[in-house]
C-alpha positions as a printed NumPy array, in Angstrom:
array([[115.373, 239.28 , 216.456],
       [116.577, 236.993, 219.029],
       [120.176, 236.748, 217.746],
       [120.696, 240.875, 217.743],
       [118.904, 241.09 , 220.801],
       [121.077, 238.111, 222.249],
       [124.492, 239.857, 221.46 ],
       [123.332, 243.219, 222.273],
       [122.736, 241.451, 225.901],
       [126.182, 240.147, 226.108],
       [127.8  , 243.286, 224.895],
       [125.597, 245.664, 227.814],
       [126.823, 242.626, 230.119],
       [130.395, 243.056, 228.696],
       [130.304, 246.817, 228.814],
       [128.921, 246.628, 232.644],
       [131.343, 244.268, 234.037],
       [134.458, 246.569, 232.783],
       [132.643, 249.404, 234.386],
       [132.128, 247.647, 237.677],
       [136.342, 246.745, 237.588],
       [137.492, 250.528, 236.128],
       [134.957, 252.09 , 239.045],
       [136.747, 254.024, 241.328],
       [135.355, 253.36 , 245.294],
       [132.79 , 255.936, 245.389],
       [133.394, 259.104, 247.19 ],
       [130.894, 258.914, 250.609],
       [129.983, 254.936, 251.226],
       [126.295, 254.809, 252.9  ],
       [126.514, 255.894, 256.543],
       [129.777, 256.502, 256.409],
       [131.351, 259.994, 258.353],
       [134.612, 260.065, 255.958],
       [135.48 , 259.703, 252.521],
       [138.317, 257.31 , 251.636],
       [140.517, 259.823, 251.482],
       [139.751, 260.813, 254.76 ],
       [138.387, 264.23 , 254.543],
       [134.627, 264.65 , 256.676],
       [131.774, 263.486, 254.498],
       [129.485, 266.136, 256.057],
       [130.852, 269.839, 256.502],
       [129.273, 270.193, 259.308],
       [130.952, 267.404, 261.114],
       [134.651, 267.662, 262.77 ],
       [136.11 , 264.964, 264.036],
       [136.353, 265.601, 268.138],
       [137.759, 261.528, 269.265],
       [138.824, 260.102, 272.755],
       [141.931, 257.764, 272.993],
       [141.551, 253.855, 273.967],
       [138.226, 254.049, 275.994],
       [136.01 , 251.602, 277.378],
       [133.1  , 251.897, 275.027],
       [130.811, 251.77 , 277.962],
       [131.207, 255.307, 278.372],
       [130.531, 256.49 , 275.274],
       [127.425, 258.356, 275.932],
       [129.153, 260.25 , 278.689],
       [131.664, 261.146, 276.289],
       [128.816, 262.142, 273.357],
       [127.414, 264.163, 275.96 ],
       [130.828, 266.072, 276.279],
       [130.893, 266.275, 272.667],
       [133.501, 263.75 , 271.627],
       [131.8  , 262.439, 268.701],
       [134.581, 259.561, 267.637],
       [136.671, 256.744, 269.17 ],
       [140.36 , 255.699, 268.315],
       [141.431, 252.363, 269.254],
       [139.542, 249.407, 271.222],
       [141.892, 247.597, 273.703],
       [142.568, 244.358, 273.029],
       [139.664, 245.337, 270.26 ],
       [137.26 , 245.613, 268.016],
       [135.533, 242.818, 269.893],
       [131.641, 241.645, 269.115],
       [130.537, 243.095, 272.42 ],
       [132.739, 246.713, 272.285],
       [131.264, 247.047, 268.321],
       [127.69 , 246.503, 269.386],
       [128.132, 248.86 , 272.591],
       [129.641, 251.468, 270.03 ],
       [126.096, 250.953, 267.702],
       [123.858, 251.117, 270.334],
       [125.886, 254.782, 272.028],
       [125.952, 255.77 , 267.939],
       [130.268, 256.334, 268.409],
       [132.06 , 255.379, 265.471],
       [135.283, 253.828, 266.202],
       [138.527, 253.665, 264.25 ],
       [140.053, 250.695, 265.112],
       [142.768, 247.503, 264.052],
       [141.812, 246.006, 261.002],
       [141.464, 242.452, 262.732],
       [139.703, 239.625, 261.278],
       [136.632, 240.645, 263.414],
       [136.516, 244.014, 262.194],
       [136.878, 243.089, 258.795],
       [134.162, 240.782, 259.396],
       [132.196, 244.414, 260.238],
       [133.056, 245.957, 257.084],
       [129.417, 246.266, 256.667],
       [128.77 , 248.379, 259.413],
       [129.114, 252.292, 259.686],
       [130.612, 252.18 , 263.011],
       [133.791, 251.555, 261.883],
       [134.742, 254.907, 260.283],
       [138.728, 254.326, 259.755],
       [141.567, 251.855, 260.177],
       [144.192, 252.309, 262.672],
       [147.167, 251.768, 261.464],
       [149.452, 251.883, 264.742],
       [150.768, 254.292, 266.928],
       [154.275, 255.837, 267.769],
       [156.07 , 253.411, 265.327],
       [158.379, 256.241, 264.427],
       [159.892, 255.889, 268.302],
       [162.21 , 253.205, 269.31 ],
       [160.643, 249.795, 269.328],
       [160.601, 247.83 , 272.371],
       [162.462, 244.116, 272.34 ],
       [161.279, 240.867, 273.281],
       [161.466, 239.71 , 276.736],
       [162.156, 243.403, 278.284],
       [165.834, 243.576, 276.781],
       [165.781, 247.334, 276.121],
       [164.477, 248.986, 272.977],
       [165.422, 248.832, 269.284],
       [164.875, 251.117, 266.163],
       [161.734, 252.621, 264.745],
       [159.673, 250.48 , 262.543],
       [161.527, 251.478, 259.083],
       [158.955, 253.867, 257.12 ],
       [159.009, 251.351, 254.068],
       [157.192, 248.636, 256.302],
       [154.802, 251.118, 257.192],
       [154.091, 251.924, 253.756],
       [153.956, 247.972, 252.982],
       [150.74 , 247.644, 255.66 ],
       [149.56 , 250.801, 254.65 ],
       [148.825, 249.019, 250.936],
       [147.732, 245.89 , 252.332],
       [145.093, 247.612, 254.632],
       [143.864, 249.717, 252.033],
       [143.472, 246.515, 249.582],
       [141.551, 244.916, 252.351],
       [138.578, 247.573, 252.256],
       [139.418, 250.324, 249.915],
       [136.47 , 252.227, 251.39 ],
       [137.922, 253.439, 254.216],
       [140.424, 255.702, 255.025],
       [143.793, 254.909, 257.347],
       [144.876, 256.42 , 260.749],
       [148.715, 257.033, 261.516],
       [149.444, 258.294, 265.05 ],
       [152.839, 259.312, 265.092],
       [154.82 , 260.313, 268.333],
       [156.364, 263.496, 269.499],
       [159.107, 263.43 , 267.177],
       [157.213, 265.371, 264.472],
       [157.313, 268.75 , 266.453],
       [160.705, 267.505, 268.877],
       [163.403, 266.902, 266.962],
       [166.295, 265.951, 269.77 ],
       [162.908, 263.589, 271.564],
       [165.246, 261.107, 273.183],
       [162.779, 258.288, 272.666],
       [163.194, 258.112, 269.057],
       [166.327, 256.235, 269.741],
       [169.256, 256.015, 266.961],
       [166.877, 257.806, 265.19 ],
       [166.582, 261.125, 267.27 ],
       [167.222, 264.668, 265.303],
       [166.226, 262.697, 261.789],
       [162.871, 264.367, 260.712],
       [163.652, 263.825, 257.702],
       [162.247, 260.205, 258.155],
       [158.493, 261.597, 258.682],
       [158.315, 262.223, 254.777],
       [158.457, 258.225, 254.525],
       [156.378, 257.702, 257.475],
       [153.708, 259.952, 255.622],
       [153.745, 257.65 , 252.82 ],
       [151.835, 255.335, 254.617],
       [148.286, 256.381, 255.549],
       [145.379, 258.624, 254.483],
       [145.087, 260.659, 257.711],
       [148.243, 261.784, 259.684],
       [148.15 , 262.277, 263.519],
       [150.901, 262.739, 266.389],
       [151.263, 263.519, 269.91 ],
       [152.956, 265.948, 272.276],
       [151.726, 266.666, 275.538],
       [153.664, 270.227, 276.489],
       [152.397, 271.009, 279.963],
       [153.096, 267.189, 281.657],
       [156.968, 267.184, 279.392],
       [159.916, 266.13 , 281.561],
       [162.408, 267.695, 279.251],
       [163.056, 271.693, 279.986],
       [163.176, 272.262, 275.933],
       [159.389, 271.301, 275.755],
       [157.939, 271.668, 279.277],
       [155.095, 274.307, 279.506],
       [155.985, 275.289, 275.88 ],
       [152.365, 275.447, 274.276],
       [153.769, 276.121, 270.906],
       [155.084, 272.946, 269.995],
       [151.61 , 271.556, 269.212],
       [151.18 , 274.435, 266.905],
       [154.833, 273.548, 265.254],
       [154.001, 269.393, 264.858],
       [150.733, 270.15 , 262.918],
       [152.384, 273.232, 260.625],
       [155.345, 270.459, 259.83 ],
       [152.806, 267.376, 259.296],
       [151.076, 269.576, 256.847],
       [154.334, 270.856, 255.099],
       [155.566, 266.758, 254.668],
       [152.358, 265.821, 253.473],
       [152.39 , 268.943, 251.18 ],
       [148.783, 270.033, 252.927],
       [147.718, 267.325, 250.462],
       [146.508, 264.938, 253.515],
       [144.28 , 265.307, 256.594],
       [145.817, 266.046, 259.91 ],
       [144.773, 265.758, 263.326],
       [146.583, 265.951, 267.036],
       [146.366, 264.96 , 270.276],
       [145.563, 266.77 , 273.479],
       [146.433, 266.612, 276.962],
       [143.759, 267.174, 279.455],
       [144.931, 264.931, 282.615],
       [147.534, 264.497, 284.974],
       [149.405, 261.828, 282.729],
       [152.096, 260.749, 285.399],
       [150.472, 261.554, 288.544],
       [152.829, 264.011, 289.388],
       [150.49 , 267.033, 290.377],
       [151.287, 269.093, 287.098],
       [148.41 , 269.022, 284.385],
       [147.225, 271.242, 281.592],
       [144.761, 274.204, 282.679],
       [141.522, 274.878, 281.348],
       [142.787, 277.708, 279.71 ],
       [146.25 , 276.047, 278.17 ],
       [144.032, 273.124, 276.82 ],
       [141.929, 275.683, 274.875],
       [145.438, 277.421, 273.702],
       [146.323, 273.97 , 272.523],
       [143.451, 273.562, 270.306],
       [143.414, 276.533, 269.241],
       [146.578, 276.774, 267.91 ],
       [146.791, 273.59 , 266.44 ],
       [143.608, 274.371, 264.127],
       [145.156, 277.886, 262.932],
       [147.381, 275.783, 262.106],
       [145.595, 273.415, 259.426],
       [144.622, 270.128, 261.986],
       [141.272, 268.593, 261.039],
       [140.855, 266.388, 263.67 ],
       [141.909, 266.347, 267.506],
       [142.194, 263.612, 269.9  ],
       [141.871, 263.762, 273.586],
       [144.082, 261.526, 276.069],
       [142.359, 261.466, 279.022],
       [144.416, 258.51 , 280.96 ],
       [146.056, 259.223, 283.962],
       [149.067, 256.283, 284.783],
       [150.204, 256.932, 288.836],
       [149.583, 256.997, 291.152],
       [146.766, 254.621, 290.347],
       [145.423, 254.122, 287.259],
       [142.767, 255.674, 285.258],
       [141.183, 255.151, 282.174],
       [139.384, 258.071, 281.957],
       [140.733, 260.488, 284.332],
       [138.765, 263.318, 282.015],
       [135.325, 261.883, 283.304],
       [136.015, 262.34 , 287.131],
       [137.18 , 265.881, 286.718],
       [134.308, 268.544, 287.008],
       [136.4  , 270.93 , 285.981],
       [138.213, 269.672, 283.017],
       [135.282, 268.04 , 281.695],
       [133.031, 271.578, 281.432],
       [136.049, 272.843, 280.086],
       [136.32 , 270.315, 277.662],
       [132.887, 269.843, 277.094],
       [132.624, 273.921, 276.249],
       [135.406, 273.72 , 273.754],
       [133.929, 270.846, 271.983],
       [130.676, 272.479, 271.625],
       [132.571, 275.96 , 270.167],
       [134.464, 273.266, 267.546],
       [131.09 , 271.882, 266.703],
       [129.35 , 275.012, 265.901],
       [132.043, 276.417, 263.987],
       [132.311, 273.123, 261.906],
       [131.744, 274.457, 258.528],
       [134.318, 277.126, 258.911],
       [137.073, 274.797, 259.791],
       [136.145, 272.44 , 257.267],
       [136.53 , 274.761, 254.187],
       [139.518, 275.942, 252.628],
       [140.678, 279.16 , 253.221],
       [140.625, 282.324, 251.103],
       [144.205, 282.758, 249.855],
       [146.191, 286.102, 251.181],
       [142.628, 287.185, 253.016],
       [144.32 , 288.237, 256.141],
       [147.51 , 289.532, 257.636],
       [148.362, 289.696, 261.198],
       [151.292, 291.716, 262.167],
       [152.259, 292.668, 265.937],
       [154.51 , 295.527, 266.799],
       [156.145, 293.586, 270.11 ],
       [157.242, 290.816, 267.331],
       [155.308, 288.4  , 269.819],
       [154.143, 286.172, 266.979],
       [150.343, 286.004, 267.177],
       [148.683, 283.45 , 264.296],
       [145.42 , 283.785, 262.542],
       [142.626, 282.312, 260.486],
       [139.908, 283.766, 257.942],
       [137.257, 281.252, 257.251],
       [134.293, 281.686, 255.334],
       [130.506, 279.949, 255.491],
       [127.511, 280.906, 254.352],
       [127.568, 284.696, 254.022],
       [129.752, 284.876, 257.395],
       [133.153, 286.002, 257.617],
       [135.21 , 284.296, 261.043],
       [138.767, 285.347, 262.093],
       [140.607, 283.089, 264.765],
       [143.623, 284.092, 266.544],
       [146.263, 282.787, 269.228],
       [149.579, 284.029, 270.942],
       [152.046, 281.465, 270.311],
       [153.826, 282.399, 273.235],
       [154.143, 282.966, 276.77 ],
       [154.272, 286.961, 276.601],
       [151.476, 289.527, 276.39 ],
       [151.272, 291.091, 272.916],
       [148.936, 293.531, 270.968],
       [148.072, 291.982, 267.339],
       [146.768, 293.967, 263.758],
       [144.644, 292.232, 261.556],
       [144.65 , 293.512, 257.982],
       [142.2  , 292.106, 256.118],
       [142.186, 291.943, 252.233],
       [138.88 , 291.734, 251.235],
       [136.372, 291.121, 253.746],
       [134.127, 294.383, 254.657],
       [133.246, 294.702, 257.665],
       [132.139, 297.536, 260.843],
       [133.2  , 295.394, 263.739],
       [134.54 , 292.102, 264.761],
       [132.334, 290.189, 267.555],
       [134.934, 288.912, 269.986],
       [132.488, 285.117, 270.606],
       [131.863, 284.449, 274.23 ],
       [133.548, 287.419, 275.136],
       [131.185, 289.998, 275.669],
       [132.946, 292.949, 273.522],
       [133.556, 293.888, 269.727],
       [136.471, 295.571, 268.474],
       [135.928, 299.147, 265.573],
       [137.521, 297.689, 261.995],
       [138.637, 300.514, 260.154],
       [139.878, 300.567, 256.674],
       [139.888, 296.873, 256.75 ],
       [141.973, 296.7  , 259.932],
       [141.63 , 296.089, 263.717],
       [143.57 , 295.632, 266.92 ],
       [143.553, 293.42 , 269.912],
       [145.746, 292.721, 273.163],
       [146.549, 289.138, 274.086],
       [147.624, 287.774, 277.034],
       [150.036, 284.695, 277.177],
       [148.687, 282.065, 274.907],
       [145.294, 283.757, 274.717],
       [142.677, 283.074, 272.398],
       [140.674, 285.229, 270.672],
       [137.862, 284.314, 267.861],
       [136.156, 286.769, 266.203],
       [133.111, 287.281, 263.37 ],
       [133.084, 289.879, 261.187],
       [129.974, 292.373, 261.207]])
């Protein structure tokens, strides 16, 4: 018996160990918000983060419902990844020796990868500024921080060259987007940056659409195959008395998550005339503002976290003012989500295809609209939002 028994043992052994080494990582690690790949582990969570922050503040940003941080300065440190634990923030931040040291801990949700590295590199000593960091080296760290802890998914931030083609600061590389498809290569979740309302150049300046257009091209290069996220402005970056309204911050977000992002990212700094960290914290305004939309994205989670329903909606608009749409679906609920891409008053149709319904419920808006065979109408103002449920 022993001798049977004794090889059956080392065969089970055998048979385990080549499991353990064909294993794939599994798909949700314990405590963990995101799946390797990226995507939310829980429907009903949407990633709402806060650029470079003191981690001190967290639970005044928790309270305004930022529920993630991107990037520690000079960071992760011991002390800024035990403030994090205690404030329950995860962080996605530099895969340094001390955060890999933390690999352990839930905190960390993601790696950052770097940011802007698609602009035109800064030289040694001050001497001026050099190419972008060539897309094969970022595809080169990519692998190497994704061998390090396979577990976790990778952050690219790139800069505002993926909605701005002729963006001056991309150097000898300006009016070549076709470089993003090799940037792309390099990271599980894509992000980028363009701040419309605070732009010095005339071609972007107080042009809201352009956050729409960087997240509809990130999701074309990545073949909607990849999750991606934007940032926001919501401060007076430059001190120079022109900052995003309430109202244009909400247009921002809007249309960026008709547009397919899954994750935004608030930079609340402001540079001159003095500096501020977090500008977004000592303005009453902004911050209710902010704190409103968050709580809207929240609720609304589980729609923007499933797919949706191919060809369930067309939106058509007799001034040609193009107004874009959304049909989400959760739980027996039927939500439509619209916003005027543009700076003139229009009247938008929605058509839907399949969806039955007596009324849309215009949220936090006090009013509902007839729908009659299928269809209904609404007037928008310049960059207005409007987000409806079907009754």
């Amino acid at each position: 018996m022993k001798a049977p028994f004794l090889l059956l043992s080392v065969l089970l052994l055998f048979s385990w160990i080549m499991a353990l080494q064909a294993a794939e990582v599994p798909a949700v690690l314990p405590g963990r918000i995101f799946t390797a790949s990226g995507q939310p582990a829980d429907e009903a969570f949407f990633p709402i983060a806060v650029w470079l922050q003191d981690p001190r503040n967290a639970p005044r940003y928790r309270a305004a419902g930022i529920n993630l941080y991107v990037v520690l300065w000079k960071g992760p440190t011991e002390p800024q990844l035990e403030t994090l634990t205690k404030a329950g923030m995860p962080v996605i931040c530099d895969q340094s020796t001390t955060g890999l040291a933390h690999r352990s801990n839930p905190i960390i949700a993601a790696w950052m990868h770097g940011d802007e590295p698609d602009n035109a590199q800064a030289l040694p000593g001050g001497k001026g500024y050099g190419p972008p960091i060539l897309p094969e080296v970022i595809v080169k760290d990519y692998t190497r921080l994704r061998e390090a802890d396979p577990g976790r998914p990778v952050l690219l931030n790139l800069g505002q060259g993926v909605a701005f083609d002729n963006y001056i600061g991309r150097g000898v590389r300006r009016n070549h987007p076709e470089d993003y498809a090799g940037y792309l290569q390099g990271c599980d979740i894509a992000s980028f940056d363009i701040y419309p309302v605070v732009h010095e150049s005339p071609e972007v300046s107080g042009k809201l659409e352009f956050v729409a257009r960087g997240v509809e091209r990130l999701t074309q290069w990545t073949n909607g195959k990849k999750p991606v996220w934007n940032c926001i402005e919501c401060t007076d970056i430059e001190g120079i008395g022109r900052k995003a309204t309430p109202a244009q911050v909400r247009s921002e977000i809007w249309m960026a998550l008709i547009r397919g992002s899954r994750g935004l990212i608030y930079f609340v700094h402001q540079f001159k005339p003095v500096f501020k960290e977090s500008a977004l914290l000592s303005d009453p305004e902004m911050l209710a503002a902010v704190t409103a939309i968050n709580r809207q994205i929240n609720e609304l989670a589980p729609f923007l976290n499933r797919p949706s329903p191919p060809d369930a909606l067309t939106v058509s608009s007799p001034s040609g003012s193009p107004v874009i749409a959304l049909l989400k679906e959760s739980r027996g609920t039927t939500c439509v989500f619209a916003v005027n891409l543009t700076p003139e008053p229009t009247t938008a149709v929605f058509t839907l295809k399949n969806a039955t319904a007596s009324k849309a419920r215009v949220l936090e808006e006090s009013r509902q609209l007839e729908v009659t065979d299928r269809t209904f109408k609404d007037s928008f103002a310049p960059y207005a939002v409007h987000l409806y449920r079907l009754e």
